[in-house]
ZADO-1210 file (C-alpha; in nm, 4 decimals, padded with zeros to 6 digits):
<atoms>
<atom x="01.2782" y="-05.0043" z="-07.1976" code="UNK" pos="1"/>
<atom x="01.3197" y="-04.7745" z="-06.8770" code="UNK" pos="2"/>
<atom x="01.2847" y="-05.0118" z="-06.5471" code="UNK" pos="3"/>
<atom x="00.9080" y="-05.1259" z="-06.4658" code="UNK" pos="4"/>
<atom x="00.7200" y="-04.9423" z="-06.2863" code="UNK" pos="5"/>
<atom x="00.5816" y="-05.0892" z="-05.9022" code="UNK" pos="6"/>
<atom x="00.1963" y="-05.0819" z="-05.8392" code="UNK" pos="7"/>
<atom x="00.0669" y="-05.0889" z="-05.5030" code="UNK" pos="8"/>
<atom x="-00.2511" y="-05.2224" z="-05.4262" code="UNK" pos="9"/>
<atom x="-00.4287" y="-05.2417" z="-05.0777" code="UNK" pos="10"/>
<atom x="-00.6881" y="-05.5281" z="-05.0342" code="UNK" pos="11"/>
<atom x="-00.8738" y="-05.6311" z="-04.8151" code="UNK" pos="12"/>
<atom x="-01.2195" y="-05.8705" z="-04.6825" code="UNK" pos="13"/>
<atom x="-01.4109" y="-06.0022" z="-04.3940" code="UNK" pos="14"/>
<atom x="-01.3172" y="-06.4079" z="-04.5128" code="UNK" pos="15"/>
<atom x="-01.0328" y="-06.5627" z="-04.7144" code="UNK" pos="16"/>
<atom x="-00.8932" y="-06.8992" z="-04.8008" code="UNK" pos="17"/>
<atom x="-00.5637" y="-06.9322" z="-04.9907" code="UNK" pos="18"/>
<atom x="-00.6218" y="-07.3155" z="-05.0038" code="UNK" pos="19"/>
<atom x="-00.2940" y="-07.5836" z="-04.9466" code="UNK" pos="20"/>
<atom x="-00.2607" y="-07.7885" z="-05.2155" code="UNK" pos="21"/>
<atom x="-00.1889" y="-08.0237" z="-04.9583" code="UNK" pos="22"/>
<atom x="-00.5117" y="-08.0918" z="-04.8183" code="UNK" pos="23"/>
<atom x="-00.7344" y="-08.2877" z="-05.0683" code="UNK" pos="24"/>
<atom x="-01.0594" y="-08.3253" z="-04.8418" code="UNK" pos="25"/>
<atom x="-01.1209" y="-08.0186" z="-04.5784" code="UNK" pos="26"/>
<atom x="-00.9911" y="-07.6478" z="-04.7080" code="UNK" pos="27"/>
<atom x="-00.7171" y="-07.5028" z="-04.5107" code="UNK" pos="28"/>
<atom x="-00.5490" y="-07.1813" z="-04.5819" code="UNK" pos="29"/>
<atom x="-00.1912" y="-07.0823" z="-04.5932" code="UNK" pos="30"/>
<atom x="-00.1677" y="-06.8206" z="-04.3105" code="UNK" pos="31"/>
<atom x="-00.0834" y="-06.4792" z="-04.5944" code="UNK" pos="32"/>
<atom x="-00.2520" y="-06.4421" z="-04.9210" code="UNK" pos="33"/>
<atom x="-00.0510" y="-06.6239" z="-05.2134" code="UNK" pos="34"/>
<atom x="00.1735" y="-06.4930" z="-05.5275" code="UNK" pos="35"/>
<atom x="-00.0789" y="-06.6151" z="-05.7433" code="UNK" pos="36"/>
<atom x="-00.3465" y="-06.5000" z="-05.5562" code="UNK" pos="37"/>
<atom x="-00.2034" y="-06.1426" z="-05.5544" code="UNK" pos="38"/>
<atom x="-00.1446" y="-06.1840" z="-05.9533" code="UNK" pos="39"/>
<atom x="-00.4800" y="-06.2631" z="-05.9780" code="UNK" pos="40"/>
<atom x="-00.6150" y="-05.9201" z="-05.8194" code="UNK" pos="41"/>
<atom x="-00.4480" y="-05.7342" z="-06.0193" code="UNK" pos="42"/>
<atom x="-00.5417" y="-05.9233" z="-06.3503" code="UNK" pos="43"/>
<atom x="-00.9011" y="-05.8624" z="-06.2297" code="UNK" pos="44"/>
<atom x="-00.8064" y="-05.4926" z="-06.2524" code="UNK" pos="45"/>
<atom x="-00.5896" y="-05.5098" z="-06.5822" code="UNK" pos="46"/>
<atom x="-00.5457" y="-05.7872" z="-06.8035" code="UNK" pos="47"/>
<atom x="-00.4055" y="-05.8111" z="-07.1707" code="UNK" pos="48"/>
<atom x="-00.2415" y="-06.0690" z="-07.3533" code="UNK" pos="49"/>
<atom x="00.0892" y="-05.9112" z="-07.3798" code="UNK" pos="50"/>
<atom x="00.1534" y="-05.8472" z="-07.0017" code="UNK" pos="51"/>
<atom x="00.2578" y="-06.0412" z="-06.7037" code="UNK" pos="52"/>
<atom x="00.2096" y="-05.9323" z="-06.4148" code="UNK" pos="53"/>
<atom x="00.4822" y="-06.0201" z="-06.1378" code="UNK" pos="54"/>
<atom x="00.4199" y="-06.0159" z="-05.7280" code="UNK" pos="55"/>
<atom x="00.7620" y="-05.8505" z="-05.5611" code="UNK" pos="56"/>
<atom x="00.6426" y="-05.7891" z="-05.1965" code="UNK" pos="57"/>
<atom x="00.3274" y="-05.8744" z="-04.9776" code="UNK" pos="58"/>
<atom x="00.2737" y="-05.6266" z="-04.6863" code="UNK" pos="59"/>
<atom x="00.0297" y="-05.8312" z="-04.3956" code="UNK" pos="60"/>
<atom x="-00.1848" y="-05.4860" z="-04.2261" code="UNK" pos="61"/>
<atom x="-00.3755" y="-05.6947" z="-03.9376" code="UNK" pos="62"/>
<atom x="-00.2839" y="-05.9167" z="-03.7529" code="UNK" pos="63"/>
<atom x="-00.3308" y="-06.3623" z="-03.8600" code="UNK" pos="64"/>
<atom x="-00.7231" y="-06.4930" z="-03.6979" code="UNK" pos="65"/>
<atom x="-00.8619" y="-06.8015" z="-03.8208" code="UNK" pos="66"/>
<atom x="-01.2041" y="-06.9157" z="-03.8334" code="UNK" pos="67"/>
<atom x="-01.3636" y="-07.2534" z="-03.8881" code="UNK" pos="68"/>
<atom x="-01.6516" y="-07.2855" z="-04.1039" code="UNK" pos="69"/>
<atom x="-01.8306" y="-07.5653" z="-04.2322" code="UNK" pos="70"/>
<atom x="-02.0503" y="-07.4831" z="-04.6211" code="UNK" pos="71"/>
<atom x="-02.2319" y="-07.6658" z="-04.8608" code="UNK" pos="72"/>
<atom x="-02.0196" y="-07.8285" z="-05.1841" code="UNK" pos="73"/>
<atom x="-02.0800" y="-07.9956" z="-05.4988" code="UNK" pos="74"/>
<atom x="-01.8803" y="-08.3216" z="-05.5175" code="UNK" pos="75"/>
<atom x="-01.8474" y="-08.3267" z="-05.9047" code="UNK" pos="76"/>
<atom x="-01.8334" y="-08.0956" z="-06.1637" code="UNK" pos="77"/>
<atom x="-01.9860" y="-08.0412" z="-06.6067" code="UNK" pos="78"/>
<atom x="-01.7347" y="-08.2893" z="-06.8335" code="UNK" pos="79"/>
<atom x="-01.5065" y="-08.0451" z="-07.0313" code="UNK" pos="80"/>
<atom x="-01.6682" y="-08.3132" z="-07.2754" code="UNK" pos="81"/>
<atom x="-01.9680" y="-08.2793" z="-07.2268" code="UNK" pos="82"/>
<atom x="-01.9497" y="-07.8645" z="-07.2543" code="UNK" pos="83"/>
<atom x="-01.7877" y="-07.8797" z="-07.6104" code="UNK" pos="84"/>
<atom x="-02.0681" y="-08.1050" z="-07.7317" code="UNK" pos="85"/>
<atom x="-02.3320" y="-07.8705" z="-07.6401" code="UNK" pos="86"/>
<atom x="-02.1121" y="-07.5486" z="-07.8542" code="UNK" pos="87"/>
<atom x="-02.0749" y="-07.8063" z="-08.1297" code="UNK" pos="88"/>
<atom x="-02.4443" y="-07.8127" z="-08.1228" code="UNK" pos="89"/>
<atom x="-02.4579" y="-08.1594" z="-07.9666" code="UNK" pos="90"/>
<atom x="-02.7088" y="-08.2536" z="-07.6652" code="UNK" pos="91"/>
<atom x="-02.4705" y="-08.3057" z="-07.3441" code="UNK" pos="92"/>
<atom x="-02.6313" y="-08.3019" z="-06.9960" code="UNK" pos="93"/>
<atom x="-02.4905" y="-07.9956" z="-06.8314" code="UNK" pos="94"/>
<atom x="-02.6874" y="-08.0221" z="-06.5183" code="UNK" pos="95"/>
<atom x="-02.5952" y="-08.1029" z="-06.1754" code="UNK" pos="96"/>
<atom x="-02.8502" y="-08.1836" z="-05.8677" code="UNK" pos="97"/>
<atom x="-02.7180" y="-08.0440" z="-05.6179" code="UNK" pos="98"/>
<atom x="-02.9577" y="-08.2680" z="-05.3769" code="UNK" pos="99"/>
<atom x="-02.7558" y="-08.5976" z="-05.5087" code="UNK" pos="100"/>
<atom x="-02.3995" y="-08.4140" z="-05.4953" code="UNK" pos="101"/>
<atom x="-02.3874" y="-08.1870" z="-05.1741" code="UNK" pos="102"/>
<atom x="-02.1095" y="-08.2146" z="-04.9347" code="UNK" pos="103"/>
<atom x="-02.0857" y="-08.0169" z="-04.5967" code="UNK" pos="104"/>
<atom x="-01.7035" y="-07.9772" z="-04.5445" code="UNK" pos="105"/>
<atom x="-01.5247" y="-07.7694" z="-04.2943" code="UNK" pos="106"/>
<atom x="-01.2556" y="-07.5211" z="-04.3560" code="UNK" pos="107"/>
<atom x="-01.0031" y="-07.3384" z="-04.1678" code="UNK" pos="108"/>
<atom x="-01.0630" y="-06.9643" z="-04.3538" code="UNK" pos="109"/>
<atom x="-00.8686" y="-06.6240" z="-04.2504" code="UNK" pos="110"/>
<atom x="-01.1063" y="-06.3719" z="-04.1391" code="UNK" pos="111"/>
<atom x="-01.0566" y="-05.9853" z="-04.0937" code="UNK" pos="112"/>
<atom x="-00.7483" y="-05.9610" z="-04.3630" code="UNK" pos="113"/>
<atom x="-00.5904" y="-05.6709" z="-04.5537" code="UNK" pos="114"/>
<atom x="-00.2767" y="-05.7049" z="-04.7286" code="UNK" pos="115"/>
<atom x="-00.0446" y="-05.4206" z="-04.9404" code="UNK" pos="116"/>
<atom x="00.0366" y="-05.5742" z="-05.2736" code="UNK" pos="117"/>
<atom x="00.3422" y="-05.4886" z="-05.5368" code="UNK" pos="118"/>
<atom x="00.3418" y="-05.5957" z="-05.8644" code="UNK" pos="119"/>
<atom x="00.5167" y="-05.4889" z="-06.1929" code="UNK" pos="120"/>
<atom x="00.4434" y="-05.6084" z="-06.5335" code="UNK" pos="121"/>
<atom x="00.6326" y="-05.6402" z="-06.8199" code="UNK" pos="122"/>
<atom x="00.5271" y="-05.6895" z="-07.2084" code="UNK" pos="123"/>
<atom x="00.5900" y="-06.0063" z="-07.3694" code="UNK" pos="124"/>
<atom x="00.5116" y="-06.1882" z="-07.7398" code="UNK" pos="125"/>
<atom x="00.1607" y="-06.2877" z="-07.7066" code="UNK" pos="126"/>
<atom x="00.1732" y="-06.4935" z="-08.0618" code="UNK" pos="127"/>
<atom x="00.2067" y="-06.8281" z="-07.8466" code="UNK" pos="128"/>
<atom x="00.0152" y="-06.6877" z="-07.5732" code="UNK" pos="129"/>
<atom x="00.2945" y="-06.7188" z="-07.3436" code="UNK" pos="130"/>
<atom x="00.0668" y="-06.4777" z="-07.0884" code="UNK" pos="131"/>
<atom x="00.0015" y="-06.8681" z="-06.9573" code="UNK" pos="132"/>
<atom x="00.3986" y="-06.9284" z="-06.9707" code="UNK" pos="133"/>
<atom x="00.5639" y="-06.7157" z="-06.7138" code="UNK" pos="134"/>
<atom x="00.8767" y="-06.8753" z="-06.7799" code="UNK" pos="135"/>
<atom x="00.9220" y="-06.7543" z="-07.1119" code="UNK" pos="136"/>
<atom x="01.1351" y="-06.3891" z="-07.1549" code="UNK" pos="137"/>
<atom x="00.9893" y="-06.0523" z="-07.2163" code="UNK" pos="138"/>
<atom x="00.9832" y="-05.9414" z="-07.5494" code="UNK" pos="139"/>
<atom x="01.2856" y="-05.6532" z="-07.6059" code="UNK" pos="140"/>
<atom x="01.1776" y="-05.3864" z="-07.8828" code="UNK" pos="141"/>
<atom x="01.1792" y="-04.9834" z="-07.8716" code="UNK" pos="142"/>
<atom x="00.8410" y="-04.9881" z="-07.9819" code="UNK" pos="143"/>
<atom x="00.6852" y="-05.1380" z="-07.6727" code="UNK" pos="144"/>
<atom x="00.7677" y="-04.8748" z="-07.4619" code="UNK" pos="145"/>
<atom x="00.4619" y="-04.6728" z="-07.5912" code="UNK" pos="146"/>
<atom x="00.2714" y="-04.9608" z="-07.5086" code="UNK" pos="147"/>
<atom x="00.4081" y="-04.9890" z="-07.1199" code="UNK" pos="148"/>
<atom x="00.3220" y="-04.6737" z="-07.1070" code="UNK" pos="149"/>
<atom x="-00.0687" y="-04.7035" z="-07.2124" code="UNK" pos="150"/>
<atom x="-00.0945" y="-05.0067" z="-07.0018" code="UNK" pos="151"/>
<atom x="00.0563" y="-04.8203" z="-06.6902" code="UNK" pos="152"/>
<atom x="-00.1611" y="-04.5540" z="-06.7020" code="UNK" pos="153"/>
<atom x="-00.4764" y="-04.7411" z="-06.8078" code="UNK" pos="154"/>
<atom x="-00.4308" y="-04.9556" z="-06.4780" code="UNK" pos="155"/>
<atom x="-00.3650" y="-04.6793" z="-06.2450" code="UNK" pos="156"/>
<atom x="-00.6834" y="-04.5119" z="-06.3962" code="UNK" pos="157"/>
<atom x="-00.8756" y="-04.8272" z="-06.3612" code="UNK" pos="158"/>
<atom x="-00.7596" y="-04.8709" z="-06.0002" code="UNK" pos="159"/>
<atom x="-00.8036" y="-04.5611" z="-05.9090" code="UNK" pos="160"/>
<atom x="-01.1890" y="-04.5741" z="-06.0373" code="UNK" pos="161"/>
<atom x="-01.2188" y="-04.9244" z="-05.8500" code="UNK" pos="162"/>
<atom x="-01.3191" y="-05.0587" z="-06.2084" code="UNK" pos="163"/>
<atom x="-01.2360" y="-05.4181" z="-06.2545" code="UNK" pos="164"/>
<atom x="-01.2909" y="-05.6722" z="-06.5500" code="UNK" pos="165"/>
<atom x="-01.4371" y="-05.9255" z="-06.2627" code="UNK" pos="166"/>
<atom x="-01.4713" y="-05.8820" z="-05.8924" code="UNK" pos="167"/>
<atom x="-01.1194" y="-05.9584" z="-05.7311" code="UNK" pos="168"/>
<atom x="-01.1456" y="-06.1747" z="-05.4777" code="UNK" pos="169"/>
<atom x="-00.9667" y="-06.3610" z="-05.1275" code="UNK" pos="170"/>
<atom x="-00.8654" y="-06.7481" z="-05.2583" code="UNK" pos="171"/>
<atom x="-01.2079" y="-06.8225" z="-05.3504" code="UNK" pos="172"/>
<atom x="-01.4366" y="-06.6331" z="-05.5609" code="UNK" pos="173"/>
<atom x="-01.7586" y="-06.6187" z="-05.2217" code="UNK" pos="174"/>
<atom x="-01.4950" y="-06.4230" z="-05.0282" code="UNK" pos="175"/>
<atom x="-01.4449" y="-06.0784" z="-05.2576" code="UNK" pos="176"/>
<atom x="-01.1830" y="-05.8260" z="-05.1704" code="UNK" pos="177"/>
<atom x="-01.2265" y="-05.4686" z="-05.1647" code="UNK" pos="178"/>
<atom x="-00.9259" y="-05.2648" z="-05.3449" code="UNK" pos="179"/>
<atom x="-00.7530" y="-04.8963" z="-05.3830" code="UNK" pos="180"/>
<atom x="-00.4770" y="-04.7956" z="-05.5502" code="UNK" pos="181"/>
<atom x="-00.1701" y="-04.6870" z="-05.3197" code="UNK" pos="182"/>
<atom x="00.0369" y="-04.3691" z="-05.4526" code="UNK" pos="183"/>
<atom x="00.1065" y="-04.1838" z="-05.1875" code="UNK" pos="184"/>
<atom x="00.3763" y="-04.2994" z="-04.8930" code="UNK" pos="185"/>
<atom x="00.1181" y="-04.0944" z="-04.6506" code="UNK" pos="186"/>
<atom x="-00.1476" y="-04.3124" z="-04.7378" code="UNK" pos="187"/>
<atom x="00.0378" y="-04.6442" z="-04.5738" code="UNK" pos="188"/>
<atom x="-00.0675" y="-04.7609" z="-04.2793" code="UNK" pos="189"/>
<atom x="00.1662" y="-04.9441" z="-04.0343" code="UNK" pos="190"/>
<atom x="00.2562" y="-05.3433" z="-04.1085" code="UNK" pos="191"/>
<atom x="00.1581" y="-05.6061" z="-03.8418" code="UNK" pos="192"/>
<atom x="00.5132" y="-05.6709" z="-03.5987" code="UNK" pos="193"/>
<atom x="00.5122" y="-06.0395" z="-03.6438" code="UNK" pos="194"/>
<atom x="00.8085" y="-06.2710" z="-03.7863" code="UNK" pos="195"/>
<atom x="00.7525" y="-06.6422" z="-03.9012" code="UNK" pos="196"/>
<atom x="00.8399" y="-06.8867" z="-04.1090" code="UNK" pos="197"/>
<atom x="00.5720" y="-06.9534" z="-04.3695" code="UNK" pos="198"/>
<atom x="00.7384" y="-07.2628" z="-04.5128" code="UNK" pos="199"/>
<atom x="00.6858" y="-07.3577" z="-04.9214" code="UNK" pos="200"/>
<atom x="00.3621" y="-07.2025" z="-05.0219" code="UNK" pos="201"/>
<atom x="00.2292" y="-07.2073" z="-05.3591" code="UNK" pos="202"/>
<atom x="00.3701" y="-06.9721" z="-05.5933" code="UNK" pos="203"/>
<atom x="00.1941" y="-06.9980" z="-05.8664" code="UNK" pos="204"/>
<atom x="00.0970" y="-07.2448" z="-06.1747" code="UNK" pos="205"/>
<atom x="00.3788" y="-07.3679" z="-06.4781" code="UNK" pos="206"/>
<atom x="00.1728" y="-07.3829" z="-06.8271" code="UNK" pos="207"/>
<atom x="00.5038" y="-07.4524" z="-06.9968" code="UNK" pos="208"/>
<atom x="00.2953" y="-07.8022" z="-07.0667" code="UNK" pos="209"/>
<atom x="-00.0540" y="-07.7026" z="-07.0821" code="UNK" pos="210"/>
<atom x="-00.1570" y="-08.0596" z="-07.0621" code="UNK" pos="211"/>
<atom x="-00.0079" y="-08.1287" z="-06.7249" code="UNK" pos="212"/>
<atom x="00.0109" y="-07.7254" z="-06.5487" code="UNK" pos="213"/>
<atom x="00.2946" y="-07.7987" z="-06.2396" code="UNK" pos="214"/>
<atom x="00.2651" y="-07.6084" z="-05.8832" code="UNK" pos="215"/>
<atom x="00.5674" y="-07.4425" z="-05.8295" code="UNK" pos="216"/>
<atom x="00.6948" y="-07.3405" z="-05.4497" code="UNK" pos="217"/>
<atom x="00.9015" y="-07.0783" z="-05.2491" code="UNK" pos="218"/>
<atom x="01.0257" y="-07.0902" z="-04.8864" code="UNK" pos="219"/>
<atom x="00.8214" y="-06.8034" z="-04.7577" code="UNK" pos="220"/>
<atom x="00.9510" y="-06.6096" z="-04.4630" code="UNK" pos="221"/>
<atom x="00.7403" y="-06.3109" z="-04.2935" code="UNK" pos="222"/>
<atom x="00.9399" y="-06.0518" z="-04.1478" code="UNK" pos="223"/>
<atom x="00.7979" y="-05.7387" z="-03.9828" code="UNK" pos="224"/>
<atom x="00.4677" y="-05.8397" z="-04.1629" code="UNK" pos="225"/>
<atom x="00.6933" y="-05.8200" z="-04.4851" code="UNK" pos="226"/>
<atom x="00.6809" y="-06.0773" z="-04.7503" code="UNK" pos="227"/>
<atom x="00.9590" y="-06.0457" z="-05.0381" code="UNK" pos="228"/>
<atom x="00.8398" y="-06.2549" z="-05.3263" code="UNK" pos="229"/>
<atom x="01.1793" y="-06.4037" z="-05.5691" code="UNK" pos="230"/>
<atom x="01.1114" y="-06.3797" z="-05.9373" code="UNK" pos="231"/>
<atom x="00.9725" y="-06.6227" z="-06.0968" code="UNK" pos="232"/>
<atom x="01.3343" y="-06.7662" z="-06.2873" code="UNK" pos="233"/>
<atom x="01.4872" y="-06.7259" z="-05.9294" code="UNK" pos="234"/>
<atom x="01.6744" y="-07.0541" z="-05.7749" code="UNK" pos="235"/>
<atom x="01.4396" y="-06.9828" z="-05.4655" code="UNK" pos="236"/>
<atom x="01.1348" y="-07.0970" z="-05.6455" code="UNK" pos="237"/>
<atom x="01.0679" y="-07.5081" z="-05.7284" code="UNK" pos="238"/>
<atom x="00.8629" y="-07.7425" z="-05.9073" code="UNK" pos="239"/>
</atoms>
């Protein structure tokens, strides 16, 4: 197979929250927008069993602002139990009163963000549905090359439309993200001048045991608004 081609999305949303892992009680977001985050927007766009989709580069377009807000939560969720009763047929209670389970909690959201995403995908053996299992190598046969192709074009004509499977969204599913497909160098608008050090941020999730799914990490470091995002084999990323 030829070498895959890179898709550029530009997103963007009044609120986000790309949550640390870190902080069990109050929400606090990394400062950028996530690999798996980013993965995630363009699954919304373009999902199949056979691909995987893989980040390379996050481009930050304005500038870092935080807000604090303070919403309503649930405190507990339906029993995975309970919800396979009721398909079986059984009777499972499947309710929950929100009265006796709200929590206010305040977070520490992004607002005002737009980010330039690149992503490839490649085609791998779906038989073991090893879309969950990044880790596990592309599949290497002539006759997926036809299928590249479909997929390739089917997303850009999907982005291009701004049809989605589901709404893409900013770290949680309240704060949606508005998308367009980027083809054009003309059609970039300048990165935000700022350098940092990000420190480990989530990467994205290990299904090799799907059991126990395992964060894995990278050092992230923001140069002229640039992120560059290592594979997901690389030494740079961790469990």
């Amino acid at each position: 197979m030829s070498s895959l081609e890179t898709f550029c999305l530009q997103v963007s949303g009044g609120f986000a929250c790309f949550t640390r892992p870190e902080m069990k009680v109050e929400r606090v977001s990394y400062d950028v927008i996530t690999p798996s985050a980013a993965r995630a927007v363009f699954e919304a766009i373009l999902w199949k069993p056979a691909m995987r989709w893989q980040i390379k580069k996050i481009e930050v377009l304005k500038p870092i602002h935080w807000i604090t807000i303070r919403r309503n939560e649930v405190s507990s969720i339906i029993s995975e139990r309970n919800v396979k009763t009721t398909m079986k047929g059984g009777n499972a209670n499947l309710q929950i009163l929100i009265e006796d389970d709200r929590q206010q909690r305040a977070g520490l959201f992004l607002r005002d963000v737009a980010y330039r995403l690149y992503a490839t995908f490649s085609l791998q053996d779906d038989s073991r549905h090893t879309h969950r299992y990044p880790h596990l190598r592309p599949i290497d046969s002539q006759n997926n090359d036809n299928s590249y192709v479909k997929f390739a074009e089917m997303f850009k004509r999907r982005a291009r439309q701004g049809q989605c499977f589901n709404q893409p969204y900013l770290g949680t599913r309240e704060f949606t993200a508005d998308f367009r497909l980027i083809e054009e160098e003309a059609e970039k608008s300048p990165t935000i001048q700022d350098n940092r050090e990000l420190g480990w941020m989530l990467y994205d999730m290990d299904f090799s045991d799907p059991n126990d799914p395992a964060p894995r990490f990278f050092n992230a470091s923001m140069q002229q608004g640039v992120i560059l995002i290592p594979d997901w084999d690389s030494e740079e990323v961790r469990g």
